[in-house]
TORMITOR-540426 format. One line per 8 residues: number of its first residue (from 1); their letters; for each residue x, y, z of C-alpha. Coordinates in nm, 2 decimals. Last residue first. Layout:
# residues N
NUM	a	X/Y/Z  ...
This chain:
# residues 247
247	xxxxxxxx	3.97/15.70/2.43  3.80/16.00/2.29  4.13/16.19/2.21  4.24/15.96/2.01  3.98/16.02/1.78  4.16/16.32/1.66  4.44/16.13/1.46  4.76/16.22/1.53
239	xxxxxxxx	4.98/16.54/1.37  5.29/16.66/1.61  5.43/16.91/1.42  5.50/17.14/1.74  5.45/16.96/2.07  5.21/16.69/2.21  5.19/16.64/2.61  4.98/16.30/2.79
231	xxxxxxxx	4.82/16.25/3.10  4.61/15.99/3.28  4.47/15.99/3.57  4.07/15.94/3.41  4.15/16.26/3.15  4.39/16.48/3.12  4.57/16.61/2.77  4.86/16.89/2.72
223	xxxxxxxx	4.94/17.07/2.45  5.30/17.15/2.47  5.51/17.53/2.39  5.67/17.70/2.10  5.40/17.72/1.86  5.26/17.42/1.64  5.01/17.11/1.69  4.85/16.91/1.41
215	xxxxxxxx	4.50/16.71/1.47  4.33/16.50/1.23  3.98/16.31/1.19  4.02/16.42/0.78  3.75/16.73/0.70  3.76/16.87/1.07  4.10/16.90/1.05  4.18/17.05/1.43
207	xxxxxxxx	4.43/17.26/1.49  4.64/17.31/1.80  4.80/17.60/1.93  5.11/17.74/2.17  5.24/18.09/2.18  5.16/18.00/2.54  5.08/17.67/2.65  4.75/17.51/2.58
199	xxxxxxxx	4.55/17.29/2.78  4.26/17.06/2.71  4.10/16.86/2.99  3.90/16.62/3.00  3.53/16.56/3.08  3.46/16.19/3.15  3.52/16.16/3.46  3.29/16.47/3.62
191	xxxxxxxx	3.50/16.78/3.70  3.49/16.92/4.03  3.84/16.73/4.14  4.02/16.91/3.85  3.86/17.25/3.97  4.04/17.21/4.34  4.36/17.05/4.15  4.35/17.42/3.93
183	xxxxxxxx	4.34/17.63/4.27  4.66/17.49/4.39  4.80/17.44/4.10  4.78/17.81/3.95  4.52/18.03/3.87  4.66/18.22/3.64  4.56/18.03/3.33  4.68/17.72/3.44
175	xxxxxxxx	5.04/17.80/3.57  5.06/18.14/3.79  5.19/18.03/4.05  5.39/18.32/4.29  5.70/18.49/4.27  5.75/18.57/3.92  5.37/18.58/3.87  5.38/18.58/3.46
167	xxxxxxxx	5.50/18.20/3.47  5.20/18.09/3.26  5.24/17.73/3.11  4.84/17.66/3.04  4.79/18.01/2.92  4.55/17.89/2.75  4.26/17.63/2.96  4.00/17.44/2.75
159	xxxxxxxx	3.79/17.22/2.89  3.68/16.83/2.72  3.39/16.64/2.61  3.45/16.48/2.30  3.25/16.44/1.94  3.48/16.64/1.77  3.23/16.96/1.63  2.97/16.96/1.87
151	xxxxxxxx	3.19/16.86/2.19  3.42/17.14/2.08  3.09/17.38/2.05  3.03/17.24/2.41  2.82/17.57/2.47  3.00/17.58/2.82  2.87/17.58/3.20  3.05/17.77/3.47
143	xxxxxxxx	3.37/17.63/3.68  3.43/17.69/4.03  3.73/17.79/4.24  3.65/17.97/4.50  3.60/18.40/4.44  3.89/18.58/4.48  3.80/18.90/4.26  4.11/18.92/4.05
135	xxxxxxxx	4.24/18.54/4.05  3.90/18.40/4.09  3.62/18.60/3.89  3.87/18.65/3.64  3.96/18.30/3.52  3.58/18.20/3.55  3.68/17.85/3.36  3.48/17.71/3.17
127	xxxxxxxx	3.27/17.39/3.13  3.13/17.19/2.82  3.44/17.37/2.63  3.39/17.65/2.38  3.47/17.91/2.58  3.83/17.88/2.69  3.92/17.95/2.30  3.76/18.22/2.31
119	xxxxxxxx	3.94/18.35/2.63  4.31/18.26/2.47  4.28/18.21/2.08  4.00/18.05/1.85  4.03/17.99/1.52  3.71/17.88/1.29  3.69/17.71/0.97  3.42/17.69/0.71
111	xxxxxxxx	3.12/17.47/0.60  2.98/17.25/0.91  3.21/17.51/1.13  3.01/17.75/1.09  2.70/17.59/1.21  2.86/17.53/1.53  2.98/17.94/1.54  2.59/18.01/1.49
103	xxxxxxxx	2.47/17.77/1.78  2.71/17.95/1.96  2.62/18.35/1.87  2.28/18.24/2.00  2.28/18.61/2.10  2.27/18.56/2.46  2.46/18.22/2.49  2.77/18.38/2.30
95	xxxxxxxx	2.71/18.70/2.51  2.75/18.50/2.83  3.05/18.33/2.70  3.24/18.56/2.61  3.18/18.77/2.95  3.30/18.42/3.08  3.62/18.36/2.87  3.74/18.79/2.92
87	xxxxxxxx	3.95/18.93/2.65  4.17/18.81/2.37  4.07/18.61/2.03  3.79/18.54/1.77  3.88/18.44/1.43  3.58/18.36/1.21  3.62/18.19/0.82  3.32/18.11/0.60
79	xxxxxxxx	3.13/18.43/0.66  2.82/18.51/0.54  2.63/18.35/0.86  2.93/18.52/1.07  2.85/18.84/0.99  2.43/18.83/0.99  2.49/18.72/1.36  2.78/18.91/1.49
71	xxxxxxxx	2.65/19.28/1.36  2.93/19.45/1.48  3.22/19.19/1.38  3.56/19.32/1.28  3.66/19.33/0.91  3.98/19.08/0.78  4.20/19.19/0.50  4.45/18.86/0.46
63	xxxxxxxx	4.82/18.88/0.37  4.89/18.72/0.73  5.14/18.97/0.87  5.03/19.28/0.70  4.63/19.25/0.66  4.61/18.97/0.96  4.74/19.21/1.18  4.64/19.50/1.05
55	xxxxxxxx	4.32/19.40/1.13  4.43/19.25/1.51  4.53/19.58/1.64  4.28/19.75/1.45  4.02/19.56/1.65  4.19/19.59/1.98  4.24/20.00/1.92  3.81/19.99/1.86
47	xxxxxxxx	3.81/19.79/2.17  4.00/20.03/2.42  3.69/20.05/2.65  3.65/19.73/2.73  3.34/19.56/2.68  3.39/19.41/2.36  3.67/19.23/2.49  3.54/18.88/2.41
39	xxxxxxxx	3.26/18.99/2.16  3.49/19.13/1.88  3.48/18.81/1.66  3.74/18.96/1.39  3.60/18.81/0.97  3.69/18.69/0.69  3.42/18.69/0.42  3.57/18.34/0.33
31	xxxxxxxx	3.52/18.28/-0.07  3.83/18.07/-0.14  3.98/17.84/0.01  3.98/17.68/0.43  4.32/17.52/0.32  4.49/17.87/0.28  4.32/18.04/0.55  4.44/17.74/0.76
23	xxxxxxxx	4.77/17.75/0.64  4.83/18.14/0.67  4.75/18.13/1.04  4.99/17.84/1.11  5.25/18.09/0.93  5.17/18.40/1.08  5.17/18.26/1.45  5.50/18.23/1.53
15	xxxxxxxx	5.52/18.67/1.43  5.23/18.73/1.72  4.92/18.79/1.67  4.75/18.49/1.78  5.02/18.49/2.12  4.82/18.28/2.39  4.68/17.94/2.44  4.59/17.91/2.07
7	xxxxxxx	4.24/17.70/1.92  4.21/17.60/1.54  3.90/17.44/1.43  3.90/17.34/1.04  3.71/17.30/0.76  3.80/17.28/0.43  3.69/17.41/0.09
């Protein structure tokens, strides 16, 4: 059985993403007790059409019958494979911390894989990003405090940001996760030296081979790495070692 951590900046259920999904399931194995991390959007009122959204999904697209998380805990102990995906990174994030649903997801990964897309994915950094709380409620730029699960499982401190390549605003920036530059140099300058950052474009992802130190990107778009000035972009098939990101 392998293990692997898969993050995507945006488009987990879309057609680009069937065949990236189908390799992880495939090297994960056997025995997975698959299952939909609903805590990202479980506050919206439309979440039982989310989850069925995704289901058929992974039933019809992937060729995997996945169930959606009510009881998070007891799920994801049994379960050797957790996809979590869409909503909101800092209501995530609270109910992670809340019902130890982190320490839970590291554990995971010590046996199983997990994939993480758009708001989940921005939660498992050493800081995130309150994407909401400043483009739709105008508060300043800030970040909040993580559960480091990357940290935990690749031994690097970094931030995730999807929707790193956003042009959604038409007439105004909407790059880095809606923010946009001006905003995102503001949180860059917050940052202590020796957290990176992580971003993903859209229909973007990277995954991580927890098993063999390696990294393999796919989608349409770049992942892109910051840290101490420096800056580098990976595109689809790329594979590299993963300790290159701790230099």
């Amino acid at each position: 059985m392998g293990r692997y951590l898969a993050l995507m900046g945006s488009g987990e259920n879309s057609p680009i993403m069937v065949t990236p999904h189908q390799k992880i399931i495939k090297g994960t194995g056997t025995n997975l007790n698959p299952i939909n991390l609903n805590t990202p959007y479980s506050f919206q009122e439309n979440k039982e059409e989310l989850s069925a959204k995704i289901e058929k999904y992974f039933e019809v697209n992937v060729g995997t019958k996945i169930n959606t998380s009510e009881n998070h805990l007891d799920d994801i102990n049994k379960a050797n494979w957790v996809f979590a995906g869409p909503g909101s990174p800092t209501y995530n994030l609270k109910q992670w911390k809340q019902r130890n649903i982190d320490t839970a997801l590291i554990e995971l990964l010590k046996r199983g894989s997990l994939v993480l897309a758009s708001a989940a994915a921005m939660s498992i950094g050493n800081k995130v990003m309150p994407v909401y709380e400043m483009y739709r409620v105008g508060e300043d730029p800030h970040w909040v405090d993580g559960v480091g699960i990357l940290e935990s499982a690749l031994g690097f401190k970094a931030v995730v940001i999807a929707h790193y390549n956003n042009t959604q605003g038409g007439t105004h920036d909407t790059r880095f996760c809606f923010v946009g530059e001006r905003r995102m140099k503001v949180l860059e300058n917050q940052l202590d030296p020796d957290i990176a950052i992580l971003g993903i474009d859209e229909h973007t992802g990277i995954s991580f081979d927890l098993d063999n130190g390696k990294a393999e990107v796919f989608g349409k778009g770049v992942i892109t790495y910051k840290k101490g000035g420096l800056e580098k972009t990976c595109a689809n098939k790329a594979v590299f070692d993963t300790k290159e990101f701790t230099l």
